[in-house]
MARDRENDREN-705393 format. One record per residue: z negated, y negated, x negated of N, C-alpha, C in turn; residue in one letter. Coordinates in steps of 0.02 Angstrom, whole numbers, plus 32768, in hexadecimal, padded with zeros to 4 digits. Each point is the difference from the previous one (the first is absolute). Layout:
! residues N
ZYXZYXZYXa ...
***
This chain:
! residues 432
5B7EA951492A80027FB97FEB7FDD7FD58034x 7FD27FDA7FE57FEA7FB1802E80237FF2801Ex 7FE97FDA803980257FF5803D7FF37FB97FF6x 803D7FBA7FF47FF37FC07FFB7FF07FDD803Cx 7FFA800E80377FEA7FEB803D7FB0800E7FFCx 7FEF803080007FC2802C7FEB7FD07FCC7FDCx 800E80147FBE7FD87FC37FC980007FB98003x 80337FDC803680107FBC7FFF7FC17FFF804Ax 7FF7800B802A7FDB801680257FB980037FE9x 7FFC80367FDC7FB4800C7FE07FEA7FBB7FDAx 803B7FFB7FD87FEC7FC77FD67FF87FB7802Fx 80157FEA802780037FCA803C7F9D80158020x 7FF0803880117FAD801180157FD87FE17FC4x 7FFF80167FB47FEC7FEF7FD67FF37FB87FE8x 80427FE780157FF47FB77FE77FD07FCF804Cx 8014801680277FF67FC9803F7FA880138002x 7FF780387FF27FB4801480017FEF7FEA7FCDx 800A80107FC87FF67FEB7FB87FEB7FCC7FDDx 80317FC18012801D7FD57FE4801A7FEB7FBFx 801D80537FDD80167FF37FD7803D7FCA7FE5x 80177FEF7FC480357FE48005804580397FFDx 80297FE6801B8036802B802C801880137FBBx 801C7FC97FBE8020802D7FD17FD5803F7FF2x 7FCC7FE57FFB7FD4803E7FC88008803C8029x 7FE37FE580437FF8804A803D804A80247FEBx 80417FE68006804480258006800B80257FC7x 7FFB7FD27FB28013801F7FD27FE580297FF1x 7FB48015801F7FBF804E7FE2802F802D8036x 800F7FEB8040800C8039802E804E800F7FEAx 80297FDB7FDE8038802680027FFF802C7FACx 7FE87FDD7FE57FF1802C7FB47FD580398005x 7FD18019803A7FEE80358001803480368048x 80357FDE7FF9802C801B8035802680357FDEx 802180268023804680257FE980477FC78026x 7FFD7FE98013802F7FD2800B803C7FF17FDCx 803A8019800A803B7FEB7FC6800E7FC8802Dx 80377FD37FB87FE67FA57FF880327FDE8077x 80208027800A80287FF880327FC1800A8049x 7FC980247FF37FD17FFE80237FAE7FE07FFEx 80157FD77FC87FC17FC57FD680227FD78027x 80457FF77FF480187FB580297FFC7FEC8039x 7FFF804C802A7FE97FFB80407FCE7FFC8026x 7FCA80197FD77FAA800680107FF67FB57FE8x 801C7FD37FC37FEC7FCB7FEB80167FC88030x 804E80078027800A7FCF80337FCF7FFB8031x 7FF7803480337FCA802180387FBC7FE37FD6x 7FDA7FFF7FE47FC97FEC7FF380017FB77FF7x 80187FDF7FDC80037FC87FEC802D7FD18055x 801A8028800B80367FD6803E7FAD7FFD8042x 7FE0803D800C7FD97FF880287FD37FD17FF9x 7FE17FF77FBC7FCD7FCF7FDF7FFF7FB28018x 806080027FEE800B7FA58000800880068050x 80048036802B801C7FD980487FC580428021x 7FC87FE87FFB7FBF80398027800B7FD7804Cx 7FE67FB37FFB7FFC7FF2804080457FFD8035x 80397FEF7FCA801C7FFA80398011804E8029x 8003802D7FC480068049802C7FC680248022x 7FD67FC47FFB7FB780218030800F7FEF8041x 80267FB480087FFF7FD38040804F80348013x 802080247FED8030802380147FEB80448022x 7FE080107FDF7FD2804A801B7FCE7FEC802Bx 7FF37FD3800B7FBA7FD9803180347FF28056x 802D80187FE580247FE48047801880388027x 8008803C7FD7801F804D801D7FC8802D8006x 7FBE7FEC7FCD7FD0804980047FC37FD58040x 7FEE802780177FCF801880437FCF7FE27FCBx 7FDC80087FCC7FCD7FF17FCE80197FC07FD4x 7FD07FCC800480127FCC7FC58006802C7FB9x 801C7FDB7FDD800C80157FB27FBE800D7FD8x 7FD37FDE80157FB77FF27FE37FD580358014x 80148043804C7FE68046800E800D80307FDFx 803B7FEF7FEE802B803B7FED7FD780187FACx 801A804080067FE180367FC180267FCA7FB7x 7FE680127FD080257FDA7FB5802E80338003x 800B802C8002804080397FF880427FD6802Ax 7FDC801E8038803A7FF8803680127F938000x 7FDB7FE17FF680107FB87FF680387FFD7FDFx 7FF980167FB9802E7FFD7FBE8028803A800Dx 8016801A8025803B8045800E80347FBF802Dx 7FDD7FDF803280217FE9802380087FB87FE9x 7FD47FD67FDE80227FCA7FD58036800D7FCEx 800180387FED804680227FBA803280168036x 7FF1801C8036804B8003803280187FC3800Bx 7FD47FCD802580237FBA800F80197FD47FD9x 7FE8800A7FBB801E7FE27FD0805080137FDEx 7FF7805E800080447FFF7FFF802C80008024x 7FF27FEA8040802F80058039801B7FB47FF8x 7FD67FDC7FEE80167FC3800A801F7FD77FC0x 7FDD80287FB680307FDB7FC6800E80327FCFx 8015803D801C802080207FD08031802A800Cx 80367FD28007804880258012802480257FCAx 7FCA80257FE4801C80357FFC7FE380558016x 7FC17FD280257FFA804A8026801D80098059x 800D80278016800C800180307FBF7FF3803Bx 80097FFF80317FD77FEB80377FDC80398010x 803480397FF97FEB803C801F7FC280227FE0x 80357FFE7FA77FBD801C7FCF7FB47FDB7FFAx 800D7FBD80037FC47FC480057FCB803C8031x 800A800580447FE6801E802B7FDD803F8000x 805480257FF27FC880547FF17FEF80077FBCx 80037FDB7FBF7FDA80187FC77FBD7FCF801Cx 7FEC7FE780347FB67FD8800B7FDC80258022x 8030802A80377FE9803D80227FDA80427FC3x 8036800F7FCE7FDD80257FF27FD47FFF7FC3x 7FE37FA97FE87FE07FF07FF77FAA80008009x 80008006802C7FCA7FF480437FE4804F7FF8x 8048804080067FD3803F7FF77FF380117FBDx 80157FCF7FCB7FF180127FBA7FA77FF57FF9x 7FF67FCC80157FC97FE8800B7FC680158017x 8011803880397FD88018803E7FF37FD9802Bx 80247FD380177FF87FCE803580518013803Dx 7FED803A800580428021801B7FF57FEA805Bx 7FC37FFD80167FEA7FD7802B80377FBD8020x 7FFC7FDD7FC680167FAF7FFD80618018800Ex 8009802D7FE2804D800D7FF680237FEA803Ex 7FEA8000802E80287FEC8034800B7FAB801Bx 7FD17FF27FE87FE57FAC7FFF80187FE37FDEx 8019801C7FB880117FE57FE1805B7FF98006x 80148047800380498003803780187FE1802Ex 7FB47FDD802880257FD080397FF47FCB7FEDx 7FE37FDE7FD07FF57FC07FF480397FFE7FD6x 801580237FC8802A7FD97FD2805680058033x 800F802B8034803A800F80207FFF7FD4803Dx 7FC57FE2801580087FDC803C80027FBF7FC9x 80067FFD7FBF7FFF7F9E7FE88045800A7FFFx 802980427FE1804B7FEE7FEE80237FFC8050x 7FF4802B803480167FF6803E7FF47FA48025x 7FD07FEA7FE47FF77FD18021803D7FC97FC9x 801E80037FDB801E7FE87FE27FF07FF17FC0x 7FC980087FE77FD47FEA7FB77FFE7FB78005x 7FF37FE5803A7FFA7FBB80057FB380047FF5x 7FEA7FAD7FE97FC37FEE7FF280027FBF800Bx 7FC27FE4803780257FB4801F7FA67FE97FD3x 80047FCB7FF67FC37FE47FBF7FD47FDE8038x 7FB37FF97FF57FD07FE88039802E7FB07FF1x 7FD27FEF804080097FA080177FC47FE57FB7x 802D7FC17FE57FBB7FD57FDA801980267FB6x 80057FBD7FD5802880137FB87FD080307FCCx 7FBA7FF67FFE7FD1802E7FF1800C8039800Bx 800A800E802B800180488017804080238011x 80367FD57FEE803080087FFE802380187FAEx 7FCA7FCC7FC9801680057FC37FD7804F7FF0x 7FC87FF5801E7FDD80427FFC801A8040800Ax 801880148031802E8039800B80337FED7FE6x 802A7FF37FF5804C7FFB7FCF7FEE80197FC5x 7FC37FD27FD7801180047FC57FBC802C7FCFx 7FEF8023803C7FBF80327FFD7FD57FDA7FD4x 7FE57FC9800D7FB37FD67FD97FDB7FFE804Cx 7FC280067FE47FDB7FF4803B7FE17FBB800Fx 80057FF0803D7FEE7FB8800A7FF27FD67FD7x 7FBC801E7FE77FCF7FD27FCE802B7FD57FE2x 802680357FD980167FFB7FB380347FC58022x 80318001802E802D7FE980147FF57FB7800Ex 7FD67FF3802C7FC07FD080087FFF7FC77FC1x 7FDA801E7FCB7FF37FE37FC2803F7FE57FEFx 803C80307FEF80307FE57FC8802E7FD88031x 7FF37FE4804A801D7FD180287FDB7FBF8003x 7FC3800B7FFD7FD57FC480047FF97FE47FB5x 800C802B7FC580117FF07FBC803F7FDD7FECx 802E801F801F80447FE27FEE80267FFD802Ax 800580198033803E7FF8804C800F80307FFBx 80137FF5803A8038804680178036801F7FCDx 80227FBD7FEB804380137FD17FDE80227FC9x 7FDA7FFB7FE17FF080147FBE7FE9804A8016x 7FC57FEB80267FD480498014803B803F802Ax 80417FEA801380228049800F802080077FC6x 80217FE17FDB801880077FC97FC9802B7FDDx 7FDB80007FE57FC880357FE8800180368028x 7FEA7FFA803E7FFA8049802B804C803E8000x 80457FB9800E803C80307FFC8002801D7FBAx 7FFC7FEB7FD0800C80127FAF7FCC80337FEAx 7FD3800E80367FD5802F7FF0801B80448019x 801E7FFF802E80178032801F804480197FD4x 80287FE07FD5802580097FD07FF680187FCBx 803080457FE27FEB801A7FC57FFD7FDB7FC5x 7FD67FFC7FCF7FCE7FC57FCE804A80077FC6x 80097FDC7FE48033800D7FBD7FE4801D7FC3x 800C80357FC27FD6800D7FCE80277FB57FDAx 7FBD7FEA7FF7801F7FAE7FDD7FCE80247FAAx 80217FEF7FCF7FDB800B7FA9802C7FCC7FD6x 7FC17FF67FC5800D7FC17FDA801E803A7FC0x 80447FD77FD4801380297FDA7FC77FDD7FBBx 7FF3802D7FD17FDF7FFD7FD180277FDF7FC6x 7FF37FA98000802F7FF57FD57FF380027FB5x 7FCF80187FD97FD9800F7FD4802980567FE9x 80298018801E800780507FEC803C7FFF8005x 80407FD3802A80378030801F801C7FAD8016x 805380107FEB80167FCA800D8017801A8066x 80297FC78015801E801B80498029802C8006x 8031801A7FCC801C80327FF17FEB80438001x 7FCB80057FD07FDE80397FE37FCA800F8052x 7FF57FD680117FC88017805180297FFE8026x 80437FF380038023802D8053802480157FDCx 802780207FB6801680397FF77FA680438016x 7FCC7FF57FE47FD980277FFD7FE4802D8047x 801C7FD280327FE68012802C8019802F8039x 804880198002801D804B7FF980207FF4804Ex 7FF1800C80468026800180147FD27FC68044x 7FD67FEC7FE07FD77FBE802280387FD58007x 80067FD2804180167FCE7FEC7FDA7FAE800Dx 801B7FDF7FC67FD57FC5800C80167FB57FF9x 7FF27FE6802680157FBC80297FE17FC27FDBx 80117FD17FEC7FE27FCD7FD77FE37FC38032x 7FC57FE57FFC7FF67FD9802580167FBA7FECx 80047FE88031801B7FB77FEC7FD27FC28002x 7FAE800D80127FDA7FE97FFE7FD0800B7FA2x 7FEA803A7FF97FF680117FB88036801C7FBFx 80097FE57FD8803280287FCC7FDA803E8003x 7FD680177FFE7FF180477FDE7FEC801A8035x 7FFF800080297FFE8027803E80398012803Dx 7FF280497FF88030803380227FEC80268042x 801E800480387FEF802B802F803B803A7FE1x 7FD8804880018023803A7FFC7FFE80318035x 80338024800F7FEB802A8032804380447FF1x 7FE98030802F802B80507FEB7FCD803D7FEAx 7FC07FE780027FE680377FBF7FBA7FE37FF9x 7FE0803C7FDD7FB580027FED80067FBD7FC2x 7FF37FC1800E7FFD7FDE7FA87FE5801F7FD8x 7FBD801F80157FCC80107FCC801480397FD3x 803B802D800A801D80408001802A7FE97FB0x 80087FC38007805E7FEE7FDF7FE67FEB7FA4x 802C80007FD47FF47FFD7FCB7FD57FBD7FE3x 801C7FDC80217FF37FB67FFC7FBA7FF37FF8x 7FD6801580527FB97FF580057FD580327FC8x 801C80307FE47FED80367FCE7FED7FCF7FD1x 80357FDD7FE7800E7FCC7FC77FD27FCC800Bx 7FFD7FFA80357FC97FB47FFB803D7FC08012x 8039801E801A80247FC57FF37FF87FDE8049x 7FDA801880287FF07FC680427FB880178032x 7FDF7FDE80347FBE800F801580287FD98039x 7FEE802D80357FFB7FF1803E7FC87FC38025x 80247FE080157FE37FAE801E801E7FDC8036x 7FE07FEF8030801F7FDB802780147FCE7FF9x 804E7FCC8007800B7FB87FFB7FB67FD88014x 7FDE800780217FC67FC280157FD080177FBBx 7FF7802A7FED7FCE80017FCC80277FE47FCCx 804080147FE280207FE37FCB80057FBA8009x 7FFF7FCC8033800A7FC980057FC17FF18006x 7FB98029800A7FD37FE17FF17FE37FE17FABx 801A803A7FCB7FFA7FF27FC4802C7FD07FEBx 80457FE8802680187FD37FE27FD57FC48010x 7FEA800080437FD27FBE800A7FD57FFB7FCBx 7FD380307FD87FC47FE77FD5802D7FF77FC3x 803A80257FEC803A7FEE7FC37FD77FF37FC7x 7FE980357FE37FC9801E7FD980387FEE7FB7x 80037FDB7FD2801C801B7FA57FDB800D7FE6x 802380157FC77FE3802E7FB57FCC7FD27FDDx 7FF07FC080177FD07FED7FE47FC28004803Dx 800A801780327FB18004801F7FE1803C7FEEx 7FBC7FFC80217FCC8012801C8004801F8051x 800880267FFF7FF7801D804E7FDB80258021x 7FDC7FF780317FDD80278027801380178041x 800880537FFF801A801B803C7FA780228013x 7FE37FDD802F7FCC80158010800480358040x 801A7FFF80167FFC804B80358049800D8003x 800680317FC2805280127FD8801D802A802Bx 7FD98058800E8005803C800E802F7FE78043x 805B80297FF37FF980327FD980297FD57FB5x 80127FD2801180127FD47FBD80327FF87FFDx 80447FE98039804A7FFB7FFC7FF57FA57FEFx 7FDC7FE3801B7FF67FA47FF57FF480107FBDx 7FC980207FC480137FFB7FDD802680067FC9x 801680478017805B800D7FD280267FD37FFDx 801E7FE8803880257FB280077FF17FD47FDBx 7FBB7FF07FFC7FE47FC07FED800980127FB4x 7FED804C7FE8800F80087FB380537FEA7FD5x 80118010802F804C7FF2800080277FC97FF1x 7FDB7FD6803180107FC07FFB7FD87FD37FC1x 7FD780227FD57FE67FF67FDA802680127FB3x 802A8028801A802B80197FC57FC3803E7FC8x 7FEF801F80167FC8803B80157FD37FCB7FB5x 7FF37FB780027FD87FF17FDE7FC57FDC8027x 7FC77FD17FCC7FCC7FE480347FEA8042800Ex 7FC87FDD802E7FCF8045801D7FF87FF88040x 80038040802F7FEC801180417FC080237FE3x 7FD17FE9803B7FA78029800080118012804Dx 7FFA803C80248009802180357FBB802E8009x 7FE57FE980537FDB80257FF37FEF80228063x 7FF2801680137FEC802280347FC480498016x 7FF17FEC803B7FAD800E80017FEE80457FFBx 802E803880037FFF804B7FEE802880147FCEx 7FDD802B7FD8802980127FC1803F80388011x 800D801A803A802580388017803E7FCC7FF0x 7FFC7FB4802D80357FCB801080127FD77FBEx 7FD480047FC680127FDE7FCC802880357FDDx 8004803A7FF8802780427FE0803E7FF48013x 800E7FDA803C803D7FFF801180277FC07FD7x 7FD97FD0800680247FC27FCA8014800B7FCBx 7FBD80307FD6801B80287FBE8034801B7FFDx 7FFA803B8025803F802A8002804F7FDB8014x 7FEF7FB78033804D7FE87FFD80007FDE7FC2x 7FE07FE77FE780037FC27FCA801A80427FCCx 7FE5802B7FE68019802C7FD8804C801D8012x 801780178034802F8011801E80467FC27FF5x 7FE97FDE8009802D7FB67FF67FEF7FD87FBEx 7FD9801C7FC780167FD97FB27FDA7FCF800Ex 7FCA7FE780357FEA7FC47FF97FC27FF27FDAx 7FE77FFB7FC47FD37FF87FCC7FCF7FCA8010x 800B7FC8801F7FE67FBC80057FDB8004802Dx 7FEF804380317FC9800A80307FD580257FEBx 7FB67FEC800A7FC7803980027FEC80018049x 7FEC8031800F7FDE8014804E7FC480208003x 7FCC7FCC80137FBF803A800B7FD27FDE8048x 7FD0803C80027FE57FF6803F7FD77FC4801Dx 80097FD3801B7FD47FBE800F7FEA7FEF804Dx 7FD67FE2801F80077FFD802D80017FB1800Fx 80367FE6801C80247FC080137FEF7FDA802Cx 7FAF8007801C7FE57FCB801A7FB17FF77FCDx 8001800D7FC87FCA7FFC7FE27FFF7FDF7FB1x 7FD57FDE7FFC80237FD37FA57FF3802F7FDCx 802E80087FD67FF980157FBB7FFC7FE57FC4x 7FBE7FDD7FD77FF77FD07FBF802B80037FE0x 801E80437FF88025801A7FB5803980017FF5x 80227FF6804B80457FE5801C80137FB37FD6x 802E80017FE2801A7FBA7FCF801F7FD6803Fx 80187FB57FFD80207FD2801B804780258005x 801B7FE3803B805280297FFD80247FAE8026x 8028800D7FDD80497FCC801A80218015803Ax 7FEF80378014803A801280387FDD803F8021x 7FF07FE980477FD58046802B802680018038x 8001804A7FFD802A801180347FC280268042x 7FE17FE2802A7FCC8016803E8030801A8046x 800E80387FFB8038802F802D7FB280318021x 7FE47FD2802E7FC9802380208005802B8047x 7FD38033800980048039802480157FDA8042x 801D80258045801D7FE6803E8001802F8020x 80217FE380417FFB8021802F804C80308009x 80267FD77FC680428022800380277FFC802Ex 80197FE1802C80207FED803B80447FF97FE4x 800C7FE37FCE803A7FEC7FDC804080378002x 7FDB80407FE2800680417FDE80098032804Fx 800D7FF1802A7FF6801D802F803680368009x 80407FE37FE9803B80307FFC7FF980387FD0x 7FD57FE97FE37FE7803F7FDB7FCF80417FEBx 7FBB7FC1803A7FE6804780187FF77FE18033x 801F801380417FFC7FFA803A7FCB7FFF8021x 7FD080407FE67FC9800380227FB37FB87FF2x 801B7FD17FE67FCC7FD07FF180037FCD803Cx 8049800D80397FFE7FD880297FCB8014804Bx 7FD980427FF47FED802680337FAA7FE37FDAx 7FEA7FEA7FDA7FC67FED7FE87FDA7FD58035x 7FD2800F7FFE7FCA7FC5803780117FBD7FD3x 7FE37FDC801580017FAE7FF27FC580007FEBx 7FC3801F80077FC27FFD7FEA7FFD80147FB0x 802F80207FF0800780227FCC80047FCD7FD1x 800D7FBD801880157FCE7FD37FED7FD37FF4x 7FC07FFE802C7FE17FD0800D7FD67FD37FCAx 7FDD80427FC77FDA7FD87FCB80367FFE7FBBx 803E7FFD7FEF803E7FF87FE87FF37FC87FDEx 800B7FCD80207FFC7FC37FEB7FC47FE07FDBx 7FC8801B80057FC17FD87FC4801F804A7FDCx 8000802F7FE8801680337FD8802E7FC87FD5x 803E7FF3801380477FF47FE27FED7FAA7FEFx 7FB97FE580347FF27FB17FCA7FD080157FC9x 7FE580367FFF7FCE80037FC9801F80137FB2x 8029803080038043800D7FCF80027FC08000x 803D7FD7802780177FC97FD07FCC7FD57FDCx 7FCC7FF680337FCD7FE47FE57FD980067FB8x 801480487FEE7FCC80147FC780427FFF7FCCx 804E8003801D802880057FC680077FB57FF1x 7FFC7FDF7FFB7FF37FA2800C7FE880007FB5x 7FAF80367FFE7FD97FF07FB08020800A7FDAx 803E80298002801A800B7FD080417FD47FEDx 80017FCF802480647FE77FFC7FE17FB57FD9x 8019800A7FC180087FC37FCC80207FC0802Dx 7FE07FCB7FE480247FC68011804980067FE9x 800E7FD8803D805580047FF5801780308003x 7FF3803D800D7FFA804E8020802480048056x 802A80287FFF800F8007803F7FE380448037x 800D7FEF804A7FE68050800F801680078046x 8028803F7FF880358015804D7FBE801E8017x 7FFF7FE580487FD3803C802880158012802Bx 801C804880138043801D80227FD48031802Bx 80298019804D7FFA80398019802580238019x 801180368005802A8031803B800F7FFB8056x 7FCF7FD5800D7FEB7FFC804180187F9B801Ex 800F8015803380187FB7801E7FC37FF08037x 7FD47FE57FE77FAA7FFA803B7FFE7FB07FECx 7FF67FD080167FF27FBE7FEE7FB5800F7FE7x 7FD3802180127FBC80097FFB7FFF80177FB8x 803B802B7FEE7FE7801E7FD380387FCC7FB4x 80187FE0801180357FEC7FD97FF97F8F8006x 80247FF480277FF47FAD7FF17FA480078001x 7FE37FFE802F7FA97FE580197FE8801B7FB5x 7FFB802F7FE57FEC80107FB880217FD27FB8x 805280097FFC800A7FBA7FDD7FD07FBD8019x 800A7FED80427FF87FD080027FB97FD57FFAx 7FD680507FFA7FB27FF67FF27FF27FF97FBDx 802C80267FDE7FF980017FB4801C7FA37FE8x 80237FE9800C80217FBD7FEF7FC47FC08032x 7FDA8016801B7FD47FE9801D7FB980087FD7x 7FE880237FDF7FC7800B7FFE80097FE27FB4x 803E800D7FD27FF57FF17FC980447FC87FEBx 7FE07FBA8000803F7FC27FE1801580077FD2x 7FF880477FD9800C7FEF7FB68039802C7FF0x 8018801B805380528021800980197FC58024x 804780197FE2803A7FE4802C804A80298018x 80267FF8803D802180298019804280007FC1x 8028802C800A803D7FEE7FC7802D802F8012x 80387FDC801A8045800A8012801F804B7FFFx 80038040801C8021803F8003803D7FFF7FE8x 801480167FD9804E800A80018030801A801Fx 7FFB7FFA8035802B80168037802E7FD58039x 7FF77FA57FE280177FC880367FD17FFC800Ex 800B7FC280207FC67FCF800B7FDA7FF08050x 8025803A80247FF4801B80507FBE80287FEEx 7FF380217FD07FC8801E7FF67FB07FE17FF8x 80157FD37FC47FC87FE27FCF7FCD800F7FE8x 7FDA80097FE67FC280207FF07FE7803D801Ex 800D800C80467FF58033802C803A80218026x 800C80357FED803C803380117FED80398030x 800F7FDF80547FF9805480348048802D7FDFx 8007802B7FD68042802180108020802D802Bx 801880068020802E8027804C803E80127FEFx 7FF480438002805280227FF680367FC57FF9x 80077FE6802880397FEE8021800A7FAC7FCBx 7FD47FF27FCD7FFD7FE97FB9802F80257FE3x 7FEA80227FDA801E80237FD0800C805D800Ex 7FEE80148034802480577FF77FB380197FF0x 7FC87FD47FF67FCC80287FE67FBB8015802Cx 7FE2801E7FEC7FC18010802F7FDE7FC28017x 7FE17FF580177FD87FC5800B7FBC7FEB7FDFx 800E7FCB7FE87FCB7FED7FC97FD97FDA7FEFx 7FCC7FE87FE27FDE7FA680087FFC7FEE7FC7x 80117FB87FDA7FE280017FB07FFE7FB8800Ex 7FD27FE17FE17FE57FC27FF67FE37FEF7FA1x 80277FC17FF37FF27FF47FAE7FE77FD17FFFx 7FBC800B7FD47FD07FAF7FE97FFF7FFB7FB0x 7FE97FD77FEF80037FE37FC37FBB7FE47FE8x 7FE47FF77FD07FB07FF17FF180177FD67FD9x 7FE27FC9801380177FBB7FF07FC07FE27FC2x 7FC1802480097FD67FDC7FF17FCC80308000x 
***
């Protein structure tokens, strides 16, 4: 049998070299595993636990090994970032085992060399007490704590302060909630938590139809079989209530894939009216199909478009929903690894995400409304783009979020709002 230290390891080389995204990387490596489910849970903590806290267990190992973290082999790095991690948050392994399953890690590997290095680094951190004292200067202080690297740290302080920007960094380091909208088109509240077997699920008090569940695979349970709910985060569900789409619009979900904004939005439509969904690879539009089919929703078509370019043949719509590509910062609790991204990476983002709204504009009927939302908390990429779009053209106007009036037209959302990922949505109106 696989060894879950082993594969959580291998898989930790893969991604940091890679840059894959961490779900996809975990769920290929444990589905081609022998792994029974008590040793998935453990390869899945160890991978994902190293991901969200790389730096600060680099600046921990940077203090015991003879070699910065940045010499060291990718084997032996990630043998000894998965020891320090469980030494330090997972009481339920012992100290001892932390140690020698890293030891004999190292000779699984052929890095039998390192075995001793690695023996005295992870046994001289618990001897020294497993203390960790944080550099001088709040940067670099928030930096190691809350494993973001400067940059990033930098930005979302000079964006919003301190208070907001640790609030994001701590909530990232926290396991994400499975938050899903119940399908109110199929299944009363009864019929979707009898259906759902030994899940349990929590009602939010922010959305009626939205549930955090937890215990269990959702995707596994009778319910999601049925179509009776689609997995969504509270910040996306409260983004469709902002555009609050009825059965008499017109809607445009222009960069849909994979299409949970517009299940919701069908929903709230009372699966009447029309959703047009469309996104720029046909691999990513199969997926809208397949949920829209999966969930009874009739009132969507999905095909391939690309969302910074006009389309003649495209009709007027009452209601556009512009949920454009990002840097994802928001989402961080959920793939961790987007906080390890250069900053360069992001740089041409913003004419990308004004040219979308820009080109979805031709299409929004007078008296037409249009959320333009992101995943990501960047002022660059979120107000300066609203605020260019309400600039360039008088013939929008801002219009009130439904969320109180602390918001207004422009919504940073921060965990520490509502329980949800972090989010941006801004609503205009075409006046003319």
């Amino acid at each position: 049998m696989a060894n879950p230290r082993y594969l959580a390891v291998k898989l930790l080389c893969k991604t940091f070299s890679g840059g894959s995204f961490s779900n996809i990387q975990l769920n290929s490596g444990l589905k081609n595993s022998d792994l029974d489910e008590r040793d998935k849970k453990l390869c899945s903590a160890i991978y994902y636990g190293v991901i969200e806290r790389k730096i600060f267990l680099d600046y921990i190992i940077g203090q015991f090994s003879s070699r910065p973290p940045e010499k060291l082999d990718d084997n032996v790095l990630n043998i000894l970032r998965s020891g320090v991690y469980q030494i330090l948050f997972m009481d339920n392994v012992p100290d001892s085992a932390a140690v020698n399953e890293s030891v004999k890690l190292a000779k699984k590997f052929g890095k039998t060399s390192a075995s001793g290095m690695i023996n005295a680094v992870l046994r001289n951190f618990i001897r020294n007490g497993k203390k960790v004292s944080l550099p001088d200067g709040k940067i670099d202080a928030y930096s190691v704590k809350y494993s973001a690297p400067p940059e990033l740290v930098e930005s979302l302080v000079n964006d919003y302060g301190h208070e907001l920007a640790e609030n994001l960094l701590a909530d990232a380091l926290g396991s994400p909630p499975v938050t899903v909208r119940r399908n109110t088109l199929k299944c009363s509240e009864e019929e979707f938590i009898d259906s759902l077997g030994r899940i349990n699920a929590e009602k939010s008090d922010i959305l009626s139809e939205c549930f955090m569940l937890s215990g269990g695979d959702v995707t596994a349970t009778e319910a999601f079989r049925k179509g009776f709910f689609h997995v969504q985060d509270l910040a996306s569900q409260l983004c469709c209530k902002a555009l609050s789409p009825t059965e008499n619009d017109i809607v445009l979900d222009i960069c849909s894939a994979p299409g949970g904004k517009a299940f919701t939005m069908a929903q709230l439509m009372n699966g009447k009216g029309k959703i047009m969904a469309f996104d720029l690879h046909e691999k990513r539009v199969k997926l809208i199909r397949d949920g829209a089919e999966r969930l009874g929703l009739s009132n969507i078509t999905a095909d391939v478009g690309d969302a910074s370019k006009y389309n003649a043949e495209l009709p007027k719509f009452t209601k556009i929903l512009c949920d454009v590509p990002c840097s994802g910062i928001g989402a961080i609790r959920r793939k961790p690894e987007i906080k390890y991204k250069n900053f360069s990476d992001f740089s041409g983002l913003p004419e990308i995400q004004y040219n979308i709204a820009e080109n979805a504009l031709n299409y929004l009927e007078v008296g037409g409304e249009l959320v333009y939302s992101t995943c990501t908390l960047r002022k660059a990429e979120n107000e300066y783009v609203a605020e260019k779009l309400l600039s360039n053209y008088p013939e929008l106007e801002p219009v009130q979020l439904p969320f109180g009036e602390k918001f207004g037209n422009m919504a940073d959302i921060f965990p520490c709002h509502f329980g949800s990922d972090g989010f941006f949505m801004a609503k205009f109106r075409k006046v003319r």
